[in-house]
Backbone as a chain_set.jsonl record, in Angstrom:
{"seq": "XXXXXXXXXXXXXXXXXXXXXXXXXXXXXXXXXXXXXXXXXXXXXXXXXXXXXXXXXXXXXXXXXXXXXXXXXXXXXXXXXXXXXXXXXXXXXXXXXXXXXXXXXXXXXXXXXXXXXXXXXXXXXXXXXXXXXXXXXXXXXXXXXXXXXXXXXXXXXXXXXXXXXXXXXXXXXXXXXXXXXXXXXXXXXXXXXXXXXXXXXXXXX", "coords": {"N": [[100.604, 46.897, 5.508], [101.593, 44.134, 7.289], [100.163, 41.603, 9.152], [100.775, 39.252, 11.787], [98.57, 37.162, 13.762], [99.03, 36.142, 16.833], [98.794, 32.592, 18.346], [98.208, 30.633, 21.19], [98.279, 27.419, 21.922], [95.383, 25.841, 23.045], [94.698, 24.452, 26.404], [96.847, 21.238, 27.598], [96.486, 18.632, 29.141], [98.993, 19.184, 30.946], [99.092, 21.44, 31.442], [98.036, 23.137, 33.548], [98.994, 22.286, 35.334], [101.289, 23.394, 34.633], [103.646, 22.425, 33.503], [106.79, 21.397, 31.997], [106.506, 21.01, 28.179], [107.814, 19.917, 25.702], [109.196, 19.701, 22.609], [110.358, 17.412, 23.164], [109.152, 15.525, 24.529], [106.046, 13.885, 25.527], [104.25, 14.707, 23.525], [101.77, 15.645, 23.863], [97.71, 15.78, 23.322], [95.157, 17.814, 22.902], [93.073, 18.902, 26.337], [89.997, 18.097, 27.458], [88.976, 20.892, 28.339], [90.81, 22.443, 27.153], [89.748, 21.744, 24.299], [87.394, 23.004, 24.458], [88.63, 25.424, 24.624], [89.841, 25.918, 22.027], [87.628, 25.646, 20.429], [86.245, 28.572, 21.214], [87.768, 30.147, 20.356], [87.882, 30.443, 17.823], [85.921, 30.66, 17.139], [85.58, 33.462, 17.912], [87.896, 34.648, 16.091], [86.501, 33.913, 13.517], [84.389, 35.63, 13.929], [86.172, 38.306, 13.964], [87.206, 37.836, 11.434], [89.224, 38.94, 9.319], [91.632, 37.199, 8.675], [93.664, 35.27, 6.597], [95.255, 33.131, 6.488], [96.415, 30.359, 7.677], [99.003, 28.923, 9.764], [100.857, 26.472, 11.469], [102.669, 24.652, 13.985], [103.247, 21.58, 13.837], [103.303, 20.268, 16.229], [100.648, 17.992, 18.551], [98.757, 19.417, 19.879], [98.866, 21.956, 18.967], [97.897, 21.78, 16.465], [95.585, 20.215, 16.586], [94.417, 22.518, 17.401], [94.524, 24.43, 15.717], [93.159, 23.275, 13.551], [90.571, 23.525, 14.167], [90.042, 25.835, 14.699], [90.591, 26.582, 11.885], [88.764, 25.021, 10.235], [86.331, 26.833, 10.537], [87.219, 29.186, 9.899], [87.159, 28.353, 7.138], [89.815, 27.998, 6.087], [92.793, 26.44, 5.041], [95.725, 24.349, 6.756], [98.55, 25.094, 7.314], [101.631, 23.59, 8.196], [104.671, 24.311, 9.766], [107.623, 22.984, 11.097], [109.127, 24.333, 12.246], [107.555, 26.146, 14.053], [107.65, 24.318, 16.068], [107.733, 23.787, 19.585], [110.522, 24.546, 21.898], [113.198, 22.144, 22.63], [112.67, 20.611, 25.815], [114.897, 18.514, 27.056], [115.988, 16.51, 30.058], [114.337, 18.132, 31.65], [111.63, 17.92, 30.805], [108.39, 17.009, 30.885], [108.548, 17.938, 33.895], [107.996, 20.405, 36.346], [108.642, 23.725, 37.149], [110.022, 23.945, 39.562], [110.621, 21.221, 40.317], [112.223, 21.272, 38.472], [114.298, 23.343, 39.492], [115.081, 21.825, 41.789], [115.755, 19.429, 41.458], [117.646, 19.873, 38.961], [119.768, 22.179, 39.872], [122.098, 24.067, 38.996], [121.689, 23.9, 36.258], [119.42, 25.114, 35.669], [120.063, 27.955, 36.755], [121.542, 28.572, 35.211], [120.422, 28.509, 32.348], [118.178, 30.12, 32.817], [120.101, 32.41, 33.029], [121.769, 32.456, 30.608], [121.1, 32.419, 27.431], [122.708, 30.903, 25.429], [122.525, 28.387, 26.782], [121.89, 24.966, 27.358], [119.095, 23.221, 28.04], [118.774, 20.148, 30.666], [120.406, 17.654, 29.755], [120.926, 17.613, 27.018], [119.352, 19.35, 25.692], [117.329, 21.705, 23.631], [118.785, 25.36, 22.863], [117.654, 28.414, 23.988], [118.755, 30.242, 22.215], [118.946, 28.552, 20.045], [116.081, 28.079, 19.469], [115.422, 30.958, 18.796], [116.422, 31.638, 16.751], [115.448, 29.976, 14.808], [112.603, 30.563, 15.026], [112.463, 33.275, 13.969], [113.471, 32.993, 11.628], [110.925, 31.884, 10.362], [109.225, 33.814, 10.663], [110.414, 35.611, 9.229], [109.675, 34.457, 6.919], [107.003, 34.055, 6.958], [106.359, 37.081, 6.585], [107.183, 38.238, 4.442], [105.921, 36.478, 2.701], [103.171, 36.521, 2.863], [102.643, 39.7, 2.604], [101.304, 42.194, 3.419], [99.076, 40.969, 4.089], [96.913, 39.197, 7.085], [98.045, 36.947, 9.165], [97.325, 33.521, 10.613], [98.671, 32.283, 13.214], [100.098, 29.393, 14.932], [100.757, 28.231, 17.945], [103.704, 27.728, 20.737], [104.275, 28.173, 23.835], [107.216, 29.535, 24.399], [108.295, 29.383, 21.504], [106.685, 31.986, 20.641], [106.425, 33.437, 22.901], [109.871, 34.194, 21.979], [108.878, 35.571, 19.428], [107.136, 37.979, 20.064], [109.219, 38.949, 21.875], [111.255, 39.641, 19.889], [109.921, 41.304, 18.512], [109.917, 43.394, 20.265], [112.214, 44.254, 20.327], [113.681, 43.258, 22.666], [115.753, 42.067, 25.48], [117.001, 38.625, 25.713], [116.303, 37.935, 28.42], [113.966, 38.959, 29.269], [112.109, 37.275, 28.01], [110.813, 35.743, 29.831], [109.656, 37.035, 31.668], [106.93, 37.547, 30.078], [103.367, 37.127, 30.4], [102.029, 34.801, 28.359], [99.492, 33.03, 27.917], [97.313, 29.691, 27.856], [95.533, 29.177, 25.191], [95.401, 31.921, 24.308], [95.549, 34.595, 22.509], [97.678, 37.01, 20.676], [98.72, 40.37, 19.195], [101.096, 40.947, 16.418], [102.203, 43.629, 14.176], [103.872, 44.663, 11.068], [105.352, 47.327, 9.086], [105.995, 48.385, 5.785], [108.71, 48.527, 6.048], [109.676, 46.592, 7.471], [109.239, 46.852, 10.491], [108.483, 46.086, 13.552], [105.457, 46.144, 15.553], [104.221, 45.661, 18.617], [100.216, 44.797, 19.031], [98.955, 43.714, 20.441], [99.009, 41.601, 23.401], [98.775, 38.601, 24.853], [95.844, 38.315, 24.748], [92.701, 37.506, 26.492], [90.361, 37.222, 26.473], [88.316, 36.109, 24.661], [87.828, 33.738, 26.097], [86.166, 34.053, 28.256]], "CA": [[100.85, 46.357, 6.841], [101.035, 42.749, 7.297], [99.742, 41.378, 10.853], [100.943, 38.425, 12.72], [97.803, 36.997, 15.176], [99.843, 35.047, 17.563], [97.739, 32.457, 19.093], [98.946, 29.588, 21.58], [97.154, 25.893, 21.778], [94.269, 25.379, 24.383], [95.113, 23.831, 27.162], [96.36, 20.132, 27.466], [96.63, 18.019, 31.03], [99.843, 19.045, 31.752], [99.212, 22.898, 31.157], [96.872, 23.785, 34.934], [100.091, 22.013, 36.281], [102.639, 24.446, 34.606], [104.665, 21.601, 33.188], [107.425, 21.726, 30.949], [105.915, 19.897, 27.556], [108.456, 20.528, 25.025], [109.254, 18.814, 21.288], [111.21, 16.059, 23.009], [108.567, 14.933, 25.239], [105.101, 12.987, 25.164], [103.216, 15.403, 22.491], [99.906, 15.376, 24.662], [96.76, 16.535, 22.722], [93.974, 18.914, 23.615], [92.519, 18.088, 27.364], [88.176, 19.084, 27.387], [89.305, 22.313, 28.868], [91.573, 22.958, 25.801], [88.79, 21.752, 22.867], [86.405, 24.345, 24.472], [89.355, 27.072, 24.167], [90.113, 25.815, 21.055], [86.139, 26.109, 19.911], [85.571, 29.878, 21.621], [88.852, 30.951, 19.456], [87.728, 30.005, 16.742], [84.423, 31.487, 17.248], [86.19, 34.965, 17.983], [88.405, 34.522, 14.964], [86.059, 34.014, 12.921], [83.951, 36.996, 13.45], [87.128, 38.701, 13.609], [86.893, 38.326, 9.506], [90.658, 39.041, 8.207], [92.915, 35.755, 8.888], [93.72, 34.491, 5.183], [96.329, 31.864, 6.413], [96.47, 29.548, 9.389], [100.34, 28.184, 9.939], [100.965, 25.977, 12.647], [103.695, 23.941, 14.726], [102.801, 20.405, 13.95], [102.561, 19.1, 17.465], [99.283, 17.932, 18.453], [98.204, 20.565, 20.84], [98.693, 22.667, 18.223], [97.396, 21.11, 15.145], [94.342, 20.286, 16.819], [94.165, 24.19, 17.891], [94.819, 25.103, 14.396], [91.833, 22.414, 12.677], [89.117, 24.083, 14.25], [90.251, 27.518, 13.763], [90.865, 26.729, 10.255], [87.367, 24.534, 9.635], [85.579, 27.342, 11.097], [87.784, 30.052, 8.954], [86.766, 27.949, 5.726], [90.734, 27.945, 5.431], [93.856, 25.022, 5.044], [96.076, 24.404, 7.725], [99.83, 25.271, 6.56], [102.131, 23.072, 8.935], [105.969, 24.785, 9.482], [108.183, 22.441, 11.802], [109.956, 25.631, 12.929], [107.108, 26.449, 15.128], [107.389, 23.558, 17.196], [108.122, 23.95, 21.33], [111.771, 23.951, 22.068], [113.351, 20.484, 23.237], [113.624, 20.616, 27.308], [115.687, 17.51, 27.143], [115.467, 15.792, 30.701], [113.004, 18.727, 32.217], [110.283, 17.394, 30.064], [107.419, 16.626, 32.073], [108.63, 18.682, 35.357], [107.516, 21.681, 36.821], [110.063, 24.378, 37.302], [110.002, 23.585, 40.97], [111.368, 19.884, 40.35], [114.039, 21.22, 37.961], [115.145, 23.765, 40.518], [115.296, 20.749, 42.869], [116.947, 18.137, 40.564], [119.252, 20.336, 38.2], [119.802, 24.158, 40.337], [122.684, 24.846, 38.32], [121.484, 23.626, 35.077], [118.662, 25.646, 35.624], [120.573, 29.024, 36.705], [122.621, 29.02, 33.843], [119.746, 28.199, 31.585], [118.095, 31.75, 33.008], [121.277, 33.571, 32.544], [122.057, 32.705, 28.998], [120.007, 32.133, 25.504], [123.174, 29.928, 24.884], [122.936, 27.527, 27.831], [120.95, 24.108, 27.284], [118.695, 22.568, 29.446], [120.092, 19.655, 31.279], [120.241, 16.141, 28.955], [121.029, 17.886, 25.64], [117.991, 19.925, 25.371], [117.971, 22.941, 23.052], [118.974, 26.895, 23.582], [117.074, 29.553, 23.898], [119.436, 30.711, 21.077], [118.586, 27.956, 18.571], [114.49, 28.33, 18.907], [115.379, 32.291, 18.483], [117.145, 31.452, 15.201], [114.482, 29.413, 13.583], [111.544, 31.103, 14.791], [113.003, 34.566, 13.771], [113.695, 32.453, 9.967], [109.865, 31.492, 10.059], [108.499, 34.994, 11.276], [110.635, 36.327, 8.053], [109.034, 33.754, 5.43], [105.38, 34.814, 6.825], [105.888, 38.99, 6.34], [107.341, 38.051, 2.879], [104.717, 35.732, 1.517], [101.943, 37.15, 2.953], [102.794, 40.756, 2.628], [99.713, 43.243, 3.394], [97.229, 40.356, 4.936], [96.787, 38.644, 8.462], [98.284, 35.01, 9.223], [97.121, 33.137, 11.92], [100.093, 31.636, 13.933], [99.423, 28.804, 16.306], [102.614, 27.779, 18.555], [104.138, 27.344, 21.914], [104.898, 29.711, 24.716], [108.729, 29.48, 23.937], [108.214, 30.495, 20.441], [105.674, 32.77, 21.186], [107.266, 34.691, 23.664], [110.255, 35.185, 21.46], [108.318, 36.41, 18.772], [107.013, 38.962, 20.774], [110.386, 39.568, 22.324], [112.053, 39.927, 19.175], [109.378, 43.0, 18.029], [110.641, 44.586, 20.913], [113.925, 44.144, 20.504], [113.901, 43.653, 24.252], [117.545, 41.316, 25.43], [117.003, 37.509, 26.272], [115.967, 37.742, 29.92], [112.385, 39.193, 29.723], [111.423, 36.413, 27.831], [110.243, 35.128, 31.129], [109.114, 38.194, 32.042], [105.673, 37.46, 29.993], [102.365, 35.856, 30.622], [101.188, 34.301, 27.075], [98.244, 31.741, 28.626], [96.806, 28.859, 26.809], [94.8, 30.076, 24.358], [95.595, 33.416, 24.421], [95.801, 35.614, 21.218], [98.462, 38.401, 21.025], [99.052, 40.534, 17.982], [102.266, 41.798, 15.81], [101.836, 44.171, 12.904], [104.884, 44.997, 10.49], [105.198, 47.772, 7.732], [106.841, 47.976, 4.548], [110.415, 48.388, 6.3], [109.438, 45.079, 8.626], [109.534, 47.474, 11.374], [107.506, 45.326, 13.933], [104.938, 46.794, 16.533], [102.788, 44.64, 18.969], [99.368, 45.33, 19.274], [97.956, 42.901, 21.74], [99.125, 40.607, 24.184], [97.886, 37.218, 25.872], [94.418, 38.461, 25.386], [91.877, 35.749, 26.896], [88.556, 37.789, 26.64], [87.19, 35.814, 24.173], [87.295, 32.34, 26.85], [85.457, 34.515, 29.687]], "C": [[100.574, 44.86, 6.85], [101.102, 42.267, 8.868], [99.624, 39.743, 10.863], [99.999, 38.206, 13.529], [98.672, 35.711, 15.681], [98.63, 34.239, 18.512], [98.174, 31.033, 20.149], [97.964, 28.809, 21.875], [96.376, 26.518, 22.876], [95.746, 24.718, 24.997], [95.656, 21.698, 27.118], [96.594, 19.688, 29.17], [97.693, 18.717, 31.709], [100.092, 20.641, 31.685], [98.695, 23.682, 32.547], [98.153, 23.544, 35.359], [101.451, 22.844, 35.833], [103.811, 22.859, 34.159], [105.468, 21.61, 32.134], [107.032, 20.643, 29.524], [106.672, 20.649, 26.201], [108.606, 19.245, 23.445], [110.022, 17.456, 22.024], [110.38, 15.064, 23.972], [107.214, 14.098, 24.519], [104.18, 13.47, 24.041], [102.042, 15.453, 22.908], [98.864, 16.196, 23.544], [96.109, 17.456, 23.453], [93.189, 17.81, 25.27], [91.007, 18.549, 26.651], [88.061, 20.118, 27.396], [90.092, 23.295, 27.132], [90.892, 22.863, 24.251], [87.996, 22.628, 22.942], [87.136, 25.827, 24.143], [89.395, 27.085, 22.971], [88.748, 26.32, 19.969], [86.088, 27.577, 20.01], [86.709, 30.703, 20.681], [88.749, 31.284, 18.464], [86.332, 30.568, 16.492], [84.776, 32.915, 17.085], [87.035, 35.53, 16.647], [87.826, 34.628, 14.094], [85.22, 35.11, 12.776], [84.788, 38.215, 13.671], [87.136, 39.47, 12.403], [88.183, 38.047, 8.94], [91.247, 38.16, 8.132], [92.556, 35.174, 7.35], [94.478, 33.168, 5.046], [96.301, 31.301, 7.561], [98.15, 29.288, 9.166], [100.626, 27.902, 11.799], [102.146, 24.97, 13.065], [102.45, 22.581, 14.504], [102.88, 19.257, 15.071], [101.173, 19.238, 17.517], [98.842, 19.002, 19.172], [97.481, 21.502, 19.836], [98.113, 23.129, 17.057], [96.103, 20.918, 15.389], [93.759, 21.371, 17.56], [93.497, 24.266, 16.882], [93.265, 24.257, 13.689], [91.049, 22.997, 13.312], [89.217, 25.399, 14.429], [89.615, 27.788, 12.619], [89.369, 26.145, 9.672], [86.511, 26.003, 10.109], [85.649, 28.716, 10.167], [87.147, 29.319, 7.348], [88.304, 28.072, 5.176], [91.604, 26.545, 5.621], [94.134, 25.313, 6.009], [97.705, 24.082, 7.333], [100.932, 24.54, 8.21], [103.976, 23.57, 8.557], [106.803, 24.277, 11.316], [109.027, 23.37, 13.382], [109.181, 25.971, 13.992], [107.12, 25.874, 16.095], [107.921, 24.185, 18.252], [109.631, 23.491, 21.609], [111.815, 22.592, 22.823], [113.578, 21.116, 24.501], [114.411, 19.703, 27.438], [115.388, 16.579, 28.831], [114.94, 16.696, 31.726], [111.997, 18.143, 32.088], [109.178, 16.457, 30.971], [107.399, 17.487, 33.597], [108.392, 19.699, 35.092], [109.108, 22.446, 37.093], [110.412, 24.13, 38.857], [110.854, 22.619, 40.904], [112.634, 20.144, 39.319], [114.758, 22.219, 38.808], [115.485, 22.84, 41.924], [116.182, 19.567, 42.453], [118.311, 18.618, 39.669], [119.235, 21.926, 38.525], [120.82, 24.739, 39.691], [122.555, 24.618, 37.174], [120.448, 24.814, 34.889], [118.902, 27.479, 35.876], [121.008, 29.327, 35.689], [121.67, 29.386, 32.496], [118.94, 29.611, 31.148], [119.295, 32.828, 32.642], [121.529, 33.599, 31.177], [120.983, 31.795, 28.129], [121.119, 30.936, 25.004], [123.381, 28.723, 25.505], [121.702, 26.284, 27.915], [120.438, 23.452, 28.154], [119.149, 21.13, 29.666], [119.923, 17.99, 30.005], [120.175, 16.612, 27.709], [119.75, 18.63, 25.222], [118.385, 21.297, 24.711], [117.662, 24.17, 23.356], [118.264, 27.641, 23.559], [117.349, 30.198, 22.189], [118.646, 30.337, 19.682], [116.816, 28.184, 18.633], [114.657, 29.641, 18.56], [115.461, 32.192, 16.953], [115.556, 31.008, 14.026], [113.023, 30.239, 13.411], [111.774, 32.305, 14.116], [113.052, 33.978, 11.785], [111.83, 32.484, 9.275], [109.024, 33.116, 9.912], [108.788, 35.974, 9.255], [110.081, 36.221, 6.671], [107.465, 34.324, 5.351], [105.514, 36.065, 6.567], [105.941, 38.955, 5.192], [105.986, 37.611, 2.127], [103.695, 36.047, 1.97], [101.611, 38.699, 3.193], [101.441, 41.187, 2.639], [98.418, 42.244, 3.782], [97.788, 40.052, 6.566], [96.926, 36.822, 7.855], [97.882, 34.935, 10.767], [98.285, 32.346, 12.157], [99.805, 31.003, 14.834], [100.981, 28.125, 17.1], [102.191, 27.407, 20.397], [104.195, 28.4, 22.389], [106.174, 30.36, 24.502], [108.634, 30.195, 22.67], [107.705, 31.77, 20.348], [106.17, 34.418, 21.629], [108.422, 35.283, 22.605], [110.07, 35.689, 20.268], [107.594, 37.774, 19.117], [108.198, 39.695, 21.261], [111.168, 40.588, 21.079], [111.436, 41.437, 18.766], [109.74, 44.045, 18.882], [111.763, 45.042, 21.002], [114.4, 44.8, 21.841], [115.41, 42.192, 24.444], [116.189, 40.03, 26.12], [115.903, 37.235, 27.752], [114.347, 38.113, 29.785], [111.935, 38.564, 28.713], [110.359, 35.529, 29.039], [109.338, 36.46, 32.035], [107.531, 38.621, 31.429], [104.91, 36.875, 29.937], [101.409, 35.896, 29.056], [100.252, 33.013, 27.522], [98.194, 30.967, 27.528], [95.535, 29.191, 26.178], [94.302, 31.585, 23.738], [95.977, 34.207, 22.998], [97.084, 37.391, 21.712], [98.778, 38.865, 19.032], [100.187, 41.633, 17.365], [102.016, 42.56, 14.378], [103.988, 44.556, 12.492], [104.876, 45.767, 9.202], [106.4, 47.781, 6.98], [108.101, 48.118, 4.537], [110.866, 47.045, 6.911], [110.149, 45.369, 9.91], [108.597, 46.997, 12.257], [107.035, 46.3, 15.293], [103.929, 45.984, 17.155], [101.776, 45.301, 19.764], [99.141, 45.028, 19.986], [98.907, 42.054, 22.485], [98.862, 39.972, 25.176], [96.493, 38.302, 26.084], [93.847, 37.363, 24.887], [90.678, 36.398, 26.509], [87.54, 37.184, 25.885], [86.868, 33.949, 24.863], [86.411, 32.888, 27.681], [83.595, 33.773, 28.887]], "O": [[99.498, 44.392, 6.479], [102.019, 42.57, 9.631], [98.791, 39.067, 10.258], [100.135, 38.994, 14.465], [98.903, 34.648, 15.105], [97.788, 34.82, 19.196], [98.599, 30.182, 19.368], [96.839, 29.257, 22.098], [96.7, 27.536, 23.488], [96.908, 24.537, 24.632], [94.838, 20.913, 26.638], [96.823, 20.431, 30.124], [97.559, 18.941, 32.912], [101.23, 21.074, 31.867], [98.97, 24.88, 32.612], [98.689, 24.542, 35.841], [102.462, 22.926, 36.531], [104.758, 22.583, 34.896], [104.863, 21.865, 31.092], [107.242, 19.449, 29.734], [106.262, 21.707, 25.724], [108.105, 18.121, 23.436], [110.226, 16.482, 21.299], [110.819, 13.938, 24.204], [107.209, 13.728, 23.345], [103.349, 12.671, 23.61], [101.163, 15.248, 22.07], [99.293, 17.199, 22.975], [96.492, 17.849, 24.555], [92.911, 16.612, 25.326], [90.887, 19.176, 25.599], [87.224, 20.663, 26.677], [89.854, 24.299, 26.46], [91.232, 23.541, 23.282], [87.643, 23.226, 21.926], [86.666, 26.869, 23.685], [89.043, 28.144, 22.45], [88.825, 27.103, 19.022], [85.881, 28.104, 18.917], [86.461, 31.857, 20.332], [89.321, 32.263, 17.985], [85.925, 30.839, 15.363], [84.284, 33.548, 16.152], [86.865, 36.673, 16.223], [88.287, 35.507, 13.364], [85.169, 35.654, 11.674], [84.165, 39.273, 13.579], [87.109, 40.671, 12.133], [88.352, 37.094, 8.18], [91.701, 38.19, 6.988], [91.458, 34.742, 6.998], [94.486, 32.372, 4.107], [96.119, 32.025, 8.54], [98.463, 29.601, 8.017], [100.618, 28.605, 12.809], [102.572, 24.408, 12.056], [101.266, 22.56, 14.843], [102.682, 18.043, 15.028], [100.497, 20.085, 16.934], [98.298, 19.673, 18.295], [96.293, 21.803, 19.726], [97.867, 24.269, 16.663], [95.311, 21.359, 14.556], [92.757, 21.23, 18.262], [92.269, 24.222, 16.815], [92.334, 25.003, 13.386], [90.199, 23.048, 12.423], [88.204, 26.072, 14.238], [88.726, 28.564, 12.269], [88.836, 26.744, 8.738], [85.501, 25.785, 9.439], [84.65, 29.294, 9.742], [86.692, 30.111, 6.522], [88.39, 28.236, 3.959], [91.132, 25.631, 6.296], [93.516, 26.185, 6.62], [98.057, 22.93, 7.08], [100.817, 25.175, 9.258], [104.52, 23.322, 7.482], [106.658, 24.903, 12.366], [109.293, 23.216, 14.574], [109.809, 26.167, 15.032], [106.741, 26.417, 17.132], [108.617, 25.172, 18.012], [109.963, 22.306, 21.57], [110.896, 22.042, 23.43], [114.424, 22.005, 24.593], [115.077, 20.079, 28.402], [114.385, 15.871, 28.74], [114.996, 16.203, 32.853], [111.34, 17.77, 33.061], [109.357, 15.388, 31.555], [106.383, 17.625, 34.278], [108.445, 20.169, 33.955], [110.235, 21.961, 37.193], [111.626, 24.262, 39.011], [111.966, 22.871, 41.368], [113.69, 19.512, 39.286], [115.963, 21.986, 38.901], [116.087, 23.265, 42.91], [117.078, 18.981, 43.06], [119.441, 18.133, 39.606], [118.828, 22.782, 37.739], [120.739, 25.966, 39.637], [123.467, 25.192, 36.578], [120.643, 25.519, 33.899], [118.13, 28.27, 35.336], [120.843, 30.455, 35.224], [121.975, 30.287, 31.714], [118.875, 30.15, 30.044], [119.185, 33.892, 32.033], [121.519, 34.664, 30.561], [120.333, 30.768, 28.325], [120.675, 30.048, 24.276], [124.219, 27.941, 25.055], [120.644, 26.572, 28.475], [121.113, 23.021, 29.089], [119.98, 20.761, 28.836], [118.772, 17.651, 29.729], [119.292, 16.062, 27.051], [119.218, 18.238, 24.183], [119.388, 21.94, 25.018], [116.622, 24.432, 23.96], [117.97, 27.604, 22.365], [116.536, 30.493, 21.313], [118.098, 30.986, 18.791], [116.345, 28.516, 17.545], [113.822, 29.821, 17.674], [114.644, 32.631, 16.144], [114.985, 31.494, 13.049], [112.431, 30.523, 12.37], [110.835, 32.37, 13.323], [112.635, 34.703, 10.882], [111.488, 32.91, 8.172], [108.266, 33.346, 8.97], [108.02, 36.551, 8.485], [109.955, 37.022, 5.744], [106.848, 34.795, 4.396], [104.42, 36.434, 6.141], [105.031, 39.477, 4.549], [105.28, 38.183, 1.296], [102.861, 35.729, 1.122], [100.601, 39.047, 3.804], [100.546, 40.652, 1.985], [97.221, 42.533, 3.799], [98.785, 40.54, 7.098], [96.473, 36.042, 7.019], [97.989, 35.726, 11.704], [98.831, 31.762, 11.221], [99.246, 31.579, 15.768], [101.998, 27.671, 16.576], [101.182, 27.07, 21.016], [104.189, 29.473, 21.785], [106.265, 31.585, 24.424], [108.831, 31.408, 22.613], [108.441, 32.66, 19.922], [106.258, 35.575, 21.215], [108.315, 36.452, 22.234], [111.022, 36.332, 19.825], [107.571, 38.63, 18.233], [108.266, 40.916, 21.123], [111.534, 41.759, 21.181], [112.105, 42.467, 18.689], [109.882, 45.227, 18.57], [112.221, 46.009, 21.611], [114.972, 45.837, 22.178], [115.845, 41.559, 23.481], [115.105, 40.228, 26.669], [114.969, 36.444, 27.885], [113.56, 37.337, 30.328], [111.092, 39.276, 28.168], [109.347, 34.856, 28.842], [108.5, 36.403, 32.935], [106.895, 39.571, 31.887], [105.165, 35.779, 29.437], [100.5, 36.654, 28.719], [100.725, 31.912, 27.244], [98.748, 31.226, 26.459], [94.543, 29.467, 26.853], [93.376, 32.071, 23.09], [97.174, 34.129, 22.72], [97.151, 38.274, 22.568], [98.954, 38.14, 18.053], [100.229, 42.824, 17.675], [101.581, 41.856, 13.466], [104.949, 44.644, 13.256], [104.486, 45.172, 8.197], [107.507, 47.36, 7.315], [108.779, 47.967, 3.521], [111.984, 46.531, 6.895], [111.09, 44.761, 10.421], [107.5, 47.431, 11.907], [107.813, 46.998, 15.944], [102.932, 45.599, 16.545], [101.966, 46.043, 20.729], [98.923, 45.91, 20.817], [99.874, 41.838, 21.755], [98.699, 40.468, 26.291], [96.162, 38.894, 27.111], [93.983, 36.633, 23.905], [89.869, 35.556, 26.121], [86.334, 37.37, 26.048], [86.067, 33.142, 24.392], [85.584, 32.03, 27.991], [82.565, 33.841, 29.557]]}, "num_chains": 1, "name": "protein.A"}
């Protein structure tokens, strides 16, 4: 069995406000709020025990998730581009509120289809499916029969979760993965995927 812990950054400023903070925007780091999630994760993780691999989306959020995971694990910190946060293109920075106020049919369409980009060239639902779904395949392979830690975005996130269900497009939105939240995918020797956990916080309380 090889097991996926899905784990998404701490918090950064623009995360309490629900803001869209995607690869094409400002890259914000960890806020205070988000170094303490990042610490208690990493605390939980570690007496955990199993995680043999960290791999992380090299935005900062994420990267500075992943380093005190990984110092704390006594492991590296494997950086795979693929995980990054899809592009919102000119969302980036707004709340879904202000893009249902500035682009309402960019934003309908965007809900209706996986192939419909957000508004200023921003990329599909589709294309983060593609890559993350490429990345998901390289970790079951090369780390057959252990635990990787996975640090990402909500976007990826979610459809890594989605995809184990092989649930359609739309209830991607349909789940709450928090900041800092651990969820977990197991896969056996057919890479028949089953998720164990999801968005559990219990170890910030």
């Amino acid at each position: 069995m090889t097991t996926l812990v899905l784990l998404r950054h701490g918090e950064t400023l623009l995360t309490p406000e629900r803001r869209l903070s995607g690869s094409g925007g400002s890259n914000p780091g960890l806020s205070p709020a988000g170094r303490r999630q990042a610490e208690a994760t990493a605390k939980a993780l570690a007496h955990r025990g199993d995680i043999t691999a960290v791999v992380t989306s090299p935005m900062r959020r994420c990267e500075e998730t992943a380093s005190r995971v990984a110092a704390r694990l006594g492991l590296s910190v494997r950086f795979d581009r693929d995980l990054r946060e899809a592009d919102f293109g000119a969302w980036e920075g707004l709340t879904f509120a202000e893009v249902r106020e500035r682009y309402p049919d960019d934003l309908s369409a965007w809900f209706a289809s996986p192939e419909s980009p957000p508004s200023g060239a921003g990329e599909t639902m589709h294309e983060v499916t593609r890559r993350v779904a490429a990345v998901r395949d390289g970790l079951v392979s090369q780390y057959a029969g252990t635990t990787v830690l996975v640090v990402s975005h909500v976007g990826p996130l979610r459809t890594l979760i989605r995809l184990a269900l092989q649930a359609p497009p739309h209830t991607l939105f349909r789940m709450e993965v928090a900041a800092a939240s651990l969820s977990t995918l197991t896969f056996d020797e057919t890479g028949t995927a089953t998720v164990r956990a999801l968005n559990d916080t219990h170890h910030l309380n």
